[in-house]
LOTIBA-720308 format. One record per residue (C-alpha): residue number from 1; residue in three letters; x, y, z. Coordinates in steps of 0.1 Angstrom, whole numbers, plus 5000, padded with zeros to 4 digits. Example, Ala and Ser with C-alpha at 12.3 -4.5 7.8 and 13.67 -1.06 7.14 Angstrom:
<nodes>
[1, "ALA", [5123, 4955, 5078]];
[2, "SER", [5137, 4989, 5071]];
</nodes>
This chain:
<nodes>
[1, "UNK", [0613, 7262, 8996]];
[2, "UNK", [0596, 7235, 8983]];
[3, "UNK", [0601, 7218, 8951]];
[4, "UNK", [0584, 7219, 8915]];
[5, "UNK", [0555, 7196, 8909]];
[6, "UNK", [0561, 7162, 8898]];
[7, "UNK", [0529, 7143, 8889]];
[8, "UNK", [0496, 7167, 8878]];
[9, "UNK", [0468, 7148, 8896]];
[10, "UNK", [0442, 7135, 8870]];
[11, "UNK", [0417, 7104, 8876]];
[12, "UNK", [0427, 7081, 8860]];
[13, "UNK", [0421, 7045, 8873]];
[14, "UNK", [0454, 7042, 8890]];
[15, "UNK", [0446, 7077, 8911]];
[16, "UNK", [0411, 7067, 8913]];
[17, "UNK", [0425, 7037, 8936]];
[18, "UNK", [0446, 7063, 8961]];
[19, "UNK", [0415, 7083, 8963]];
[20, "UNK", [0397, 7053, 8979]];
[21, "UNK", [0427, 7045, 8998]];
[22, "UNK", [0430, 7078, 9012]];
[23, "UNK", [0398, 7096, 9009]];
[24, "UNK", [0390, 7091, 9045]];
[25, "UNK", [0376, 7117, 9064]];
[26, "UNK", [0397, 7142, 9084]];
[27, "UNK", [0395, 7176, 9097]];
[28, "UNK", [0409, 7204, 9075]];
[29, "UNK", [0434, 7219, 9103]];
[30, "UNK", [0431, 7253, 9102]];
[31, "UNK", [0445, 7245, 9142]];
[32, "UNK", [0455, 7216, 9157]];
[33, "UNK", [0440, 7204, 9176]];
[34, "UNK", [0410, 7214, 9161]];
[35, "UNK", [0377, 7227, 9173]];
[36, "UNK", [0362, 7191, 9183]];
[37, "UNK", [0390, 7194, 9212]];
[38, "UNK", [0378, 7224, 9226]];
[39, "UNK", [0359, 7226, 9259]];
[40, "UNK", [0344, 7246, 9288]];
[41, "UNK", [0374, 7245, 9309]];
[42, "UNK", [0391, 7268, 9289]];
[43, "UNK", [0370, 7300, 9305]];
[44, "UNK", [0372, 7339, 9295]];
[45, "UNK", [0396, 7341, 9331]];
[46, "UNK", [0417, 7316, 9308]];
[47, "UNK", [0416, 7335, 9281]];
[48, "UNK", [0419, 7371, 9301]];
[49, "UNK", [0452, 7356, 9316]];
[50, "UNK", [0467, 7343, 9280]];
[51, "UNK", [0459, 7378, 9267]];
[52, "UNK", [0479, 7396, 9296]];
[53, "UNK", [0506, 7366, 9292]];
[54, "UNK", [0511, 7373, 9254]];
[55, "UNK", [0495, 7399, 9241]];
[56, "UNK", [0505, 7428, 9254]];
[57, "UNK", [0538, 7422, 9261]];
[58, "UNK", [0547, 7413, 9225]];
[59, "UNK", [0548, 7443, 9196]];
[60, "UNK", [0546, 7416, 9165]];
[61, "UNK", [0519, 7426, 9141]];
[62, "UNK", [0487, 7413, 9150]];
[63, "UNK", [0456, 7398, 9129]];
[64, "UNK", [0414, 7405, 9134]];
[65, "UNK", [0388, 7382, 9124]];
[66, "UNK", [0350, 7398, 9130]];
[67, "UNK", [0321, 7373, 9124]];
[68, "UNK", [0291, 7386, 9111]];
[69, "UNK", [0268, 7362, 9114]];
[70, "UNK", [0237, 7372, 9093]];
[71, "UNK", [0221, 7367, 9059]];
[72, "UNK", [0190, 7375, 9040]];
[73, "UNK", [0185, 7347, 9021]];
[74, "UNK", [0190, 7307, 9032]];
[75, "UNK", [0217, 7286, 9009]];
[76, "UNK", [0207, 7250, 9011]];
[77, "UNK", [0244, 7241, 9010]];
[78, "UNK", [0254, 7265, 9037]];
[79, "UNK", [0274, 7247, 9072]];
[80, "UNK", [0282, 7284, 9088]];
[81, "UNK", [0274, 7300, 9121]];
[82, "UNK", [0244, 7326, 9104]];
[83, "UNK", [0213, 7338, 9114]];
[84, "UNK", [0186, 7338, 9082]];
[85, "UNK", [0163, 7374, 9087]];
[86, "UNK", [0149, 7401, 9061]];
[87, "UNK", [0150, 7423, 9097]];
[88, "UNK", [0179, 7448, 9094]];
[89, "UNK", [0175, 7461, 9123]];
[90, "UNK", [0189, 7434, 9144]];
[91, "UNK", [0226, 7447, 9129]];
[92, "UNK", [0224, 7477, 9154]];
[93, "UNK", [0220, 7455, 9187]];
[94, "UNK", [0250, 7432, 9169]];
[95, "UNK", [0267, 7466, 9165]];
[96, "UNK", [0261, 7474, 9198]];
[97, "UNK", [0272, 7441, 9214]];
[98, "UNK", [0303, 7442, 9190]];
[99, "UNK", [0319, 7476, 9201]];
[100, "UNK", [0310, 7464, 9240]];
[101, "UNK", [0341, 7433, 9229]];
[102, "UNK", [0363, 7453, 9209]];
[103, "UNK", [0366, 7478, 9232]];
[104, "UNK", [0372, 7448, 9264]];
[105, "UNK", [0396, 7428, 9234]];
[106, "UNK", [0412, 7462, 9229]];
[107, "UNK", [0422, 7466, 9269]];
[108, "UNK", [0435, 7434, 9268]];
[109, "UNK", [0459, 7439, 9240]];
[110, "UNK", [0466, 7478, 9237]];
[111, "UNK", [0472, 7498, 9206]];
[112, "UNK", [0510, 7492, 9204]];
[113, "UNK", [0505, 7463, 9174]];
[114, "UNK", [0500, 7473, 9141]];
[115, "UNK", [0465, 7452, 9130]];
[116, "UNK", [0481, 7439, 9092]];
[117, "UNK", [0454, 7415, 9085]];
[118, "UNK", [0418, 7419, 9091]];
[119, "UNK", [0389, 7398, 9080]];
[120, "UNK", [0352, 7402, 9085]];
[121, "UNK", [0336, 7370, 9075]];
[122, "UNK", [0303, 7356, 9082]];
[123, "UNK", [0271, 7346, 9072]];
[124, "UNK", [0274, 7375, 9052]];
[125, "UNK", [0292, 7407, 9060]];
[126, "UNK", [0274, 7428, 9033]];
[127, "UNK", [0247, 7419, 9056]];
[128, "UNK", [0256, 7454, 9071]];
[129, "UNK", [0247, 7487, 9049]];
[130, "UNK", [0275, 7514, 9041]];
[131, "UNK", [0266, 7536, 9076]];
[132, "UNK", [0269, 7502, 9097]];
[133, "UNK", [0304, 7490, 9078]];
[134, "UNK", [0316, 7527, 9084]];
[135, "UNK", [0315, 7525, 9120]];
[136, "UNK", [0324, 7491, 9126]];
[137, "UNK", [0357, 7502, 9111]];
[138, "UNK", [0357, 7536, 9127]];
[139, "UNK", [0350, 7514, 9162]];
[140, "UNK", [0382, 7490, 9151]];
[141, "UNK", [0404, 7524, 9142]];
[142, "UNK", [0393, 7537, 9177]];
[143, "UNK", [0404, 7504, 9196]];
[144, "UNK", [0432, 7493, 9176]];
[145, "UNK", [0460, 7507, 9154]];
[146, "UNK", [0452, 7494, 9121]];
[147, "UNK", [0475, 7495, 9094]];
[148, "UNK", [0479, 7517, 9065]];
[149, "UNK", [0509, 7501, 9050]];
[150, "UNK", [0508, 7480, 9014]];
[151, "UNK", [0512, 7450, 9028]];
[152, "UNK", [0487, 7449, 9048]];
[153, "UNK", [0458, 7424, 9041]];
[154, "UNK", [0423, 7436, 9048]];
[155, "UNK", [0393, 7416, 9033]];
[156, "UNK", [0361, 7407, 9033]];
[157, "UNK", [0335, 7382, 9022]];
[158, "UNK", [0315, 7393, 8997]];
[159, "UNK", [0281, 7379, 8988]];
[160, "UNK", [0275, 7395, 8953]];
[161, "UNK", [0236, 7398, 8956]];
[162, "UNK", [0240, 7421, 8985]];
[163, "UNK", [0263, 7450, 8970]];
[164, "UNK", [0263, 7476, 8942]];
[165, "UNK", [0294, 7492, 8921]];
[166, "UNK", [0290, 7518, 8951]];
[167, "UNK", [0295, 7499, 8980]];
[168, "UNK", [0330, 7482, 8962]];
[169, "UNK", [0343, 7522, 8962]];
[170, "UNK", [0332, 7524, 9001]];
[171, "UNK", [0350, 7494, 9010]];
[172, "UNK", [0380, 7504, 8990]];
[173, "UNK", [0377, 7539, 9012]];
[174, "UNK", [0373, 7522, 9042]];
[175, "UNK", [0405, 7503, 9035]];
[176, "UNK", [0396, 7467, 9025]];
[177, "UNK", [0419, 7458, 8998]];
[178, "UNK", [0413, 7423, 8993]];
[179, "UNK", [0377, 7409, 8983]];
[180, "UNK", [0363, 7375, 8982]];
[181, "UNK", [0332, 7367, 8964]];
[182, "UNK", [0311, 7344, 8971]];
[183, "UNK", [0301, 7324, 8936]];
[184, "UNK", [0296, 7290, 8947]];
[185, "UNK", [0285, 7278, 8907]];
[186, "UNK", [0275, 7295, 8877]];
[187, "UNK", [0252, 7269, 8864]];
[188, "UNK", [0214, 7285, 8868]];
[189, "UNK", [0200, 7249, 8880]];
[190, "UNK", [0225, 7245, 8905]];
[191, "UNK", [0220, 7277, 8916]];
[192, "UNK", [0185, 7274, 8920]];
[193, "UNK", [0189, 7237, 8937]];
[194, "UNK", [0210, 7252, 8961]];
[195, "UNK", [0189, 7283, 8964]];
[196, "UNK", [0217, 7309, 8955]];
[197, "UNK", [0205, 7325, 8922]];
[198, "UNK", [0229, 7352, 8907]];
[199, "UNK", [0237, 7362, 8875]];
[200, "UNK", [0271, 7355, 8862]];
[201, "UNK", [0274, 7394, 8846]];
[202, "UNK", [0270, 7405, 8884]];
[203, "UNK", [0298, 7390, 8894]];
[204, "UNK", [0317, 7396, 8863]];
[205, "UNK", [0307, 7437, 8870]];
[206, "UNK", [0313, 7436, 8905]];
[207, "UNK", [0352, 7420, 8898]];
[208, "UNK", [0358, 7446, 8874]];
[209, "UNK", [0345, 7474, 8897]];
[210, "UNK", [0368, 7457, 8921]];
[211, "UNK", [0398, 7461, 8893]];
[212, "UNK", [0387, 7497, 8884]];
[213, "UNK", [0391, 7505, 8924]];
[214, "UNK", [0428, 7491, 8925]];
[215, "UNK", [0422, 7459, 8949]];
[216, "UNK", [0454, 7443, 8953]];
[217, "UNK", [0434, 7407, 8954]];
[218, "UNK", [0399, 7393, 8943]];
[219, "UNK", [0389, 7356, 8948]];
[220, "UNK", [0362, 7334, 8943]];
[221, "UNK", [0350, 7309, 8964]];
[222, "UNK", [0329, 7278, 8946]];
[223, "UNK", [0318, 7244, 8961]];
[224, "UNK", [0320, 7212, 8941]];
[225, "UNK", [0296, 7185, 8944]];
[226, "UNK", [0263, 7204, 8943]];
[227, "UNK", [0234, 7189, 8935]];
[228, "UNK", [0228, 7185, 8898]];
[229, "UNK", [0264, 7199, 8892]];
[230, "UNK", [0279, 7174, 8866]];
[231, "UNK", [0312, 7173, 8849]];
[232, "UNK", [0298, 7195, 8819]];
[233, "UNK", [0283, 7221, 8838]];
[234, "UNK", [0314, 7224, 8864]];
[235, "UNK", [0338, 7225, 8829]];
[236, "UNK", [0315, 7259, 8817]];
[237, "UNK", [0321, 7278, 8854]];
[238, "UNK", [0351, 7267, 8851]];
[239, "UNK", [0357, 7285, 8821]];
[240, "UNK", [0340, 7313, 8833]];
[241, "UNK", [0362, 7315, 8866]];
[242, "UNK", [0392, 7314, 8838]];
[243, "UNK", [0376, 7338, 8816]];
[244, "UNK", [0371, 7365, 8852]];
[245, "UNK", [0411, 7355, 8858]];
[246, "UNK", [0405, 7363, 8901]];
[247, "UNK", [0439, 7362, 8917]];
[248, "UNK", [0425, 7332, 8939]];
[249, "UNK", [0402, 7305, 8937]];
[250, "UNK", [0388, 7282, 8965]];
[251, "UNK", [0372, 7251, 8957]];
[252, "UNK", [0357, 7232, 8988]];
[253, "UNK", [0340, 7203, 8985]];
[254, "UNK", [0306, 7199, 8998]];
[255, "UNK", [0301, 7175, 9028]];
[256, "UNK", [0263, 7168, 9031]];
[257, "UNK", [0251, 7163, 9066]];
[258, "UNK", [0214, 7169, 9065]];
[259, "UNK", [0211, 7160, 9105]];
[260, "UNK", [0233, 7186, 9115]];
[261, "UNK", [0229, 7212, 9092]];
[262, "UNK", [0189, 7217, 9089]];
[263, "UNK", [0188, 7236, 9054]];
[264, "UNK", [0209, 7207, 9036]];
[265, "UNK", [0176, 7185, 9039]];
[266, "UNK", [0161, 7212, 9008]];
[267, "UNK", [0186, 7191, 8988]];
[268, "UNK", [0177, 7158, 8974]];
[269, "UNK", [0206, 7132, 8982]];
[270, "UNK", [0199, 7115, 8946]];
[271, "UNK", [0207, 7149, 8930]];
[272, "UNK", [0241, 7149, 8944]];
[273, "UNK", [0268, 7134, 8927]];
[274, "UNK", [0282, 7101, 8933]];
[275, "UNK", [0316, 7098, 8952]];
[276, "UNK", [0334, 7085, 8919]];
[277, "UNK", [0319, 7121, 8900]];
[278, "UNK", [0336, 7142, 8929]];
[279, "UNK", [0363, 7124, 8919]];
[280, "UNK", [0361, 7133, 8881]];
[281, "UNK", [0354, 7168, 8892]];
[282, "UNK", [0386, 7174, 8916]];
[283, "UNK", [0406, 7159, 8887]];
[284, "UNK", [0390, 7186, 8862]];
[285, "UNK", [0392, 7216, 8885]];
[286, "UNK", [0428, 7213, 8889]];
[287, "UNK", [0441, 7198, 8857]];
[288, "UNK", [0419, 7232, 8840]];
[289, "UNK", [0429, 7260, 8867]];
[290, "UNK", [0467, 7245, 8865]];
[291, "UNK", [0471, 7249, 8826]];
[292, "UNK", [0456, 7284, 8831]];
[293, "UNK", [0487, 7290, 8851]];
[294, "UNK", [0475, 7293, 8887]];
[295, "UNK", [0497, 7272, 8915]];
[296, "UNK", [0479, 7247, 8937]];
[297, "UNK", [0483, 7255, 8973]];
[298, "UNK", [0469, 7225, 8978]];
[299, "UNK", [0434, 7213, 8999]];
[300, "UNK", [0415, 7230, 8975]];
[301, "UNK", [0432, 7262, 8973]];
[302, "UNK", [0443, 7278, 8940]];
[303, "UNK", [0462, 7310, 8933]];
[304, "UNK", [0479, 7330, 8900]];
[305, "UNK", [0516, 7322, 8901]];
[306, "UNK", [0523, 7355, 8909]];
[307, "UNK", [0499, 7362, 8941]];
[308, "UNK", [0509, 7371, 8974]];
[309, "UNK", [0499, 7336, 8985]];
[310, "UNK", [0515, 7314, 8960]];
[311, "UNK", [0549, 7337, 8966]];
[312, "UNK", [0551, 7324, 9001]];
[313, "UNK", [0544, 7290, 8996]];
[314, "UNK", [0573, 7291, 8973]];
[315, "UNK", [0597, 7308, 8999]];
[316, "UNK", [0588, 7286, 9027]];
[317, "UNK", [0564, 7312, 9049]];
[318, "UNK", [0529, 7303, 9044]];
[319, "UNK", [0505, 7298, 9075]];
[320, "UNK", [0472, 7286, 9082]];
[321, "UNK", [0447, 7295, 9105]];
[322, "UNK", [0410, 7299, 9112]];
[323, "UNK", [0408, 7325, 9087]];
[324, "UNK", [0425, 7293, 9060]];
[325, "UNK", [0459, 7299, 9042]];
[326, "UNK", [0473, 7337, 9045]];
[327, "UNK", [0508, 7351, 9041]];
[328, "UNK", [0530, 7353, 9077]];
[329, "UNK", [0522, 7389, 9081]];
[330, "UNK", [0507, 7384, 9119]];
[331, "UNK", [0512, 7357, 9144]];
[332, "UNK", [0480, 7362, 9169]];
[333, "UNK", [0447, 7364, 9156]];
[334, "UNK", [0420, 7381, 9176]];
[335, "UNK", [0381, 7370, 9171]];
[336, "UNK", [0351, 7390, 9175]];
[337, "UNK", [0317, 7382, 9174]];
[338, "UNK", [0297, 7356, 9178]];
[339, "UNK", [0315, 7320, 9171]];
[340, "UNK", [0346, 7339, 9165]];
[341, "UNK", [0379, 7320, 9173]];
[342, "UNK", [0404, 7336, 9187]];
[343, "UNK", [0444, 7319, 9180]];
[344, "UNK", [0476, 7328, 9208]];
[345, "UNK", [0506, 7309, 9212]];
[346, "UNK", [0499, 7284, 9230]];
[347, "UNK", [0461, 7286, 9234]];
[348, "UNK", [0426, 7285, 9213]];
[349, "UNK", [0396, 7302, 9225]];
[350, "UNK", [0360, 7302, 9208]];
[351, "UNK", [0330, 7329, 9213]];
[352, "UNK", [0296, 7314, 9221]];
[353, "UNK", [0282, 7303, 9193]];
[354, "UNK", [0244, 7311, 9200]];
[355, "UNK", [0236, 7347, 9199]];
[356, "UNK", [0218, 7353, 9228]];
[357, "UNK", [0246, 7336, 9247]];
[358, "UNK", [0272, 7361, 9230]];
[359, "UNK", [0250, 7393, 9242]];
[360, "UNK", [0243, 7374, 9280]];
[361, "UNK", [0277, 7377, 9288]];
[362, "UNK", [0290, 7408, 9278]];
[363, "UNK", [0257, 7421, 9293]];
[364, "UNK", [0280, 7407, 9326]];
[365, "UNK", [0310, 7427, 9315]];
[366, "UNK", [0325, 7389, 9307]];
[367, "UNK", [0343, 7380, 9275]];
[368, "UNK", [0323, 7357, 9258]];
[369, "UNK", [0346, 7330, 9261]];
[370, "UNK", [0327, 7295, 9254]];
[371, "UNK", [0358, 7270, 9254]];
[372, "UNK", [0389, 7269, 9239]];
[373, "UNK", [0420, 7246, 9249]];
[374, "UNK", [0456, 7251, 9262]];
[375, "UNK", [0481, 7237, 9243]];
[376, "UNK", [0504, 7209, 9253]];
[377, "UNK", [0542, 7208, 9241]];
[378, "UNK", [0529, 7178, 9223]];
[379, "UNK", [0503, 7198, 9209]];
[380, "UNK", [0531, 7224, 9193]];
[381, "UNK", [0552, 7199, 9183]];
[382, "UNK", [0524, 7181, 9157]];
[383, "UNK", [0508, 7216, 9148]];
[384, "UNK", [0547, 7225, 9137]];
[385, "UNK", [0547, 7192, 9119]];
[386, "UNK", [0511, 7195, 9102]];
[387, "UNK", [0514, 7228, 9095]];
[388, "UNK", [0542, 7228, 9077]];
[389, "UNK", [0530, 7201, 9059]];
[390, "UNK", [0497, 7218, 9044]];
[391, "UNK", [0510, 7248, 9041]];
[392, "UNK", [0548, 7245, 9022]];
[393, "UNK", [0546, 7211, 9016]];
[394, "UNK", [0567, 7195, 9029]];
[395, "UNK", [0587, 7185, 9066]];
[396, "UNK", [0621, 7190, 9078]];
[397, "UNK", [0631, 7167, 9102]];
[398, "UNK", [0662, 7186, 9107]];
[399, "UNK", [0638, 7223, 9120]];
[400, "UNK", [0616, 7200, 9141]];
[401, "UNK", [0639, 7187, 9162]];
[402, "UNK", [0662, 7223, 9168]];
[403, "UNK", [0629, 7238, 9176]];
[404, "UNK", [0618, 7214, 9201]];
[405, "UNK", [0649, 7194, 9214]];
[406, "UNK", [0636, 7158, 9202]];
[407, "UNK", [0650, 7131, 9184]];
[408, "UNK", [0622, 7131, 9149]];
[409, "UNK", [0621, 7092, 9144]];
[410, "UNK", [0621, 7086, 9179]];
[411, "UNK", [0591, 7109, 9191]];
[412, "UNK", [0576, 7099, 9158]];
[413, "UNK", [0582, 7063, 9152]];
[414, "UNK", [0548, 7049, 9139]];
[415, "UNK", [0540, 7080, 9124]];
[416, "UNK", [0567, 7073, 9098]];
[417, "UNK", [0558, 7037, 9094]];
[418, "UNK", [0525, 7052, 9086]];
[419, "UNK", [0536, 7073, 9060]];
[420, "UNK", [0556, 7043, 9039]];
[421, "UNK", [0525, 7035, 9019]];
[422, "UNK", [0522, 7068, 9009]];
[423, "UNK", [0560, 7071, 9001]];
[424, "UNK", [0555, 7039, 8977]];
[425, "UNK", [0519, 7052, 8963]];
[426, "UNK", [0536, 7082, 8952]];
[427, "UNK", [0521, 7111, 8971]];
[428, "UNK", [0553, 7121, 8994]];
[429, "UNK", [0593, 7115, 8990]];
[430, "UNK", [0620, 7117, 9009]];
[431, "UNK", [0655, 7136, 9003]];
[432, "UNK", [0679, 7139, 9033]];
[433, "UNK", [0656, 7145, 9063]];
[434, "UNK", [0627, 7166, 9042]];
[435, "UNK", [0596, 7145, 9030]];
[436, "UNK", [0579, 7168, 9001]];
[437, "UNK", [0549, 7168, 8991]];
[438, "UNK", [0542, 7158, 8960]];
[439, "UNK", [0513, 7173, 8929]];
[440, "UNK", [0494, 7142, 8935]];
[441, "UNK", [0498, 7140, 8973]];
[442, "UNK", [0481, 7184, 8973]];
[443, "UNK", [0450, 7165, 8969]];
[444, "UNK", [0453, 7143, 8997]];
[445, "UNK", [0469, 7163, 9024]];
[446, "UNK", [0443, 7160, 9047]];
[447, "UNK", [0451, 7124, 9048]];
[448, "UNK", [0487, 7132, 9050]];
[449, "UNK", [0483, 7158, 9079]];
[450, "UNK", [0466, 7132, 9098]];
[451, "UNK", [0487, 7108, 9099]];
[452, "UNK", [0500, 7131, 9130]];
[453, "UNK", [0469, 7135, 9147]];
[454, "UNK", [0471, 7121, 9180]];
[455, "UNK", [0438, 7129, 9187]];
[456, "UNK", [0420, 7113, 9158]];
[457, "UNK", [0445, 7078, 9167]];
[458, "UNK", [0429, 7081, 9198]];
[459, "UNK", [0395, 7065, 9187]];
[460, "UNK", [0380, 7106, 9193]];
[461, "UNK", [0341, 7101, 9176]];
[462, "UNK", [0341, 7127, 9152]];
[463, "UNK", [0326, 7136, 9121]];
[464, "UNK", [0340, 7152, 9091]];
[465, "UNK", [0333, 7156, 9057]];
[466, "UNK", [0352, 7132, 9030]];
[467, "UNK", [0388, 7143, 9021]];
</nodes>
């Protein structure tokens, strides 16, 4: 359990300074290692055998992730895996392709584990009309045994243009109980720099639609850092987040990287704010969301004291994975679709990313296994360590070393010669064997975390958006 809050992070000069320090970019360890790690010699035989290895001989509860990868509109912004097409009929081939691999995913692991989470991300799920997200969930109920307790956690990504006060009853009947909407900003010049105009009384409708239905969770995801997004303008959607009170709030920073992502180069770089404005804007976003008494996860997670997710940061359970922060409800998470990442105990495996690719190799009765990477002992050890870390806060010497037979500040020397400066800056302390994290050190953890990265010490050329 990790302990109360000791410093509220607010810019002030003094945290201004640490910023600089530790603002460095880093990757934001959903798995370690992460993507950048994976390659081709991880093969769908690799990932056949791990399946037979693990999954079916195990009857823990068991997570799905389906990636829909299109969208209607383009957002400048936008770093996803999507397609961009007005053409609705290419959801039926995707349909097609997507029962092929849930049907070979569902050989591999059988229907003896209860499916408790379940995500269908994207591009933009609502891509799909009501028919299409009908039998994608009758195909999962055919291949898998999904769950009809409470605690399950079904959701799905929401893009508010895309859906009526209709489809929120459908997906309540097709058993989603969990929504997140995609808001982004509320400011009408930032939408239309970015190329995401909605109306904030759609949203407001849709989340009470989504109360009225009896969803046990609604969250918003918004980006900081938009073009012409300024202090003032973030403090009004701020206040319009507060005033919609969703049981969770994401707020990721936007990394611009105009050679890689082809739609960023709609936005101007001179309409962007400056570095030291990000800064401003982090400080506001938490010191606002805080008072109106949602607990920081931390990264740039936020959720009501009383949420699933805040609960089991504060008993110790938390997890992370591709899908971000989620309660310990299931262990191995499954991925379908193109791009879709699939997480086993001692393996990662990745989907093509292209599309065509995707539909080539089921069309050989292959998985469509691009790369993925076997994990070392070494490999467990840190992912114990950095999970732990960005998802309860804190690092127990003491469980590191039971688990894994090591002596901590052996294996670990320069790691915690590493971490001093931080210890003396403030953002972690120490108390018999557990380092905590502390309010100020939430908005750094990347920079924590990665103090444990064996891959990024080894001089790996990767790029990754600011912390």
């Amino acid at each position: 359990m990790t302990s109360s809050p000791t410093k509220l992070f607010c810019p002030g000069s003094g945290d201004r300074k640490l910023i600089e320090k530790y603002g460095v970019p880093g990757p934001r360890y959903t798995s370690y290692p992460t993507v950048p790690q994976f390659d081709s010699n991880y093969t769908h035989s690799s990932y056949r055998a791990d399946s037979e290895k693990y999954l079916q001989n195990n009857i823990a509860p068991l997570s799905l992730y389906l990636h829909i990868p299109f969208c209607q509109n383009i957002c400048y912004y936008c770093a996803c895996n999507k397609i961009v097409t007005t053409d609705y009929s290419v959801s039926r081939q995707y349909l097609d392709y997507l029962s092929k691999e849930i049907r070979m995913q569902s050989a591999l692991v059988g229907k003896h584990r209860n499916v408790m989470q379940l995500h269908l991300g994207g591009g933009s799920p609502t891509f799909l009309d009501g028919a299409e997200l009908t039998e994608l969930m009758h195909m999962l109920a055919t291949n898998f045994s999904l769950s009809d307790s409470q605690l399950r956690e079904y959701s799905i990504e929401i893009d508010p243009r895309t859906v009526t006060q209709d489809s929120v009853a459908l997906l309540k009947g097709l058993g989603f109980n969990r929504l997140s909407l995609g808001v982004q900003d509320f400011d009408e010049r930032v939408q239309q720099a970015i190329n995401r105009r909605q109306r904030f009384g759609l949203v407001q409708k849709l989340t009470e639609t989504a109360r009225l239905h009896g969803f046990k969770s609604i969250s918003f995801d918004l980006i900081y850092g938009l073009p012409l997004q300024t202090l003032k303008t973030l403090e009004t959607s701020i206040e319009k987040i507060i005033q919609l009170s969703p049981d969770r709030v994401a707020f990721y920073n936007y990394a611009h990287f105009p050679t890689r992502f082809t739609s960023q180069r709609a936005i101007a770089r001179h309409d962007l704010p400056s570095a030291e404005q990000k800064v401003d804007m982090l400080g506001l976003i938490t010191t606002r969301l805080v008072d109106a008494g949602y607990q920081h996860i931390g990264m740039d997670h936020f959720a009501k004291v009383n949420d699933d997710l805040a609960l089991a940061q504060r008993q110790g359970r938390l997890q992370r994975n591709f899908q971000g922060y989620s309660t310990c409800l299931a262990p191995d998470l499954i991925g379908i679709g193109v791009s879709a990442i699939s997480s086993l105990p001692e393996s990662y495996a990745q989907n093509e990313t292209v599309l065509d690719d995707y539909y080539s190799r089921l069309d050989q009765n292959e998985l469509p296994v691009a790369k993925g990477v076997l994990l070392s002992l070494d490999d467990r050890i840190r992912w114990a360590v950095i999970s732990g870390i960005i998802c309860n806060l804190e690092l127990n010497m003491g469980i590191i070393e039971g688990r894994y037979t090591i002596v901590f500040s052996d294996y670990f020397t320069q790691e915690l010669l590493a971490l001093k400066p931080m210890e003396n800056d403030g953002l972690v302390n120490w108390d018999n064997g557990t380092m905590r994290v502390s309010e100020l050190g939430r908005v750094m953890l990347v920079s924590i975390c990665r103090v444990f990265d064996r891959y990024l010490h080894n001089n790996t050329v990767i790029k990754f958006s600011s912390v």
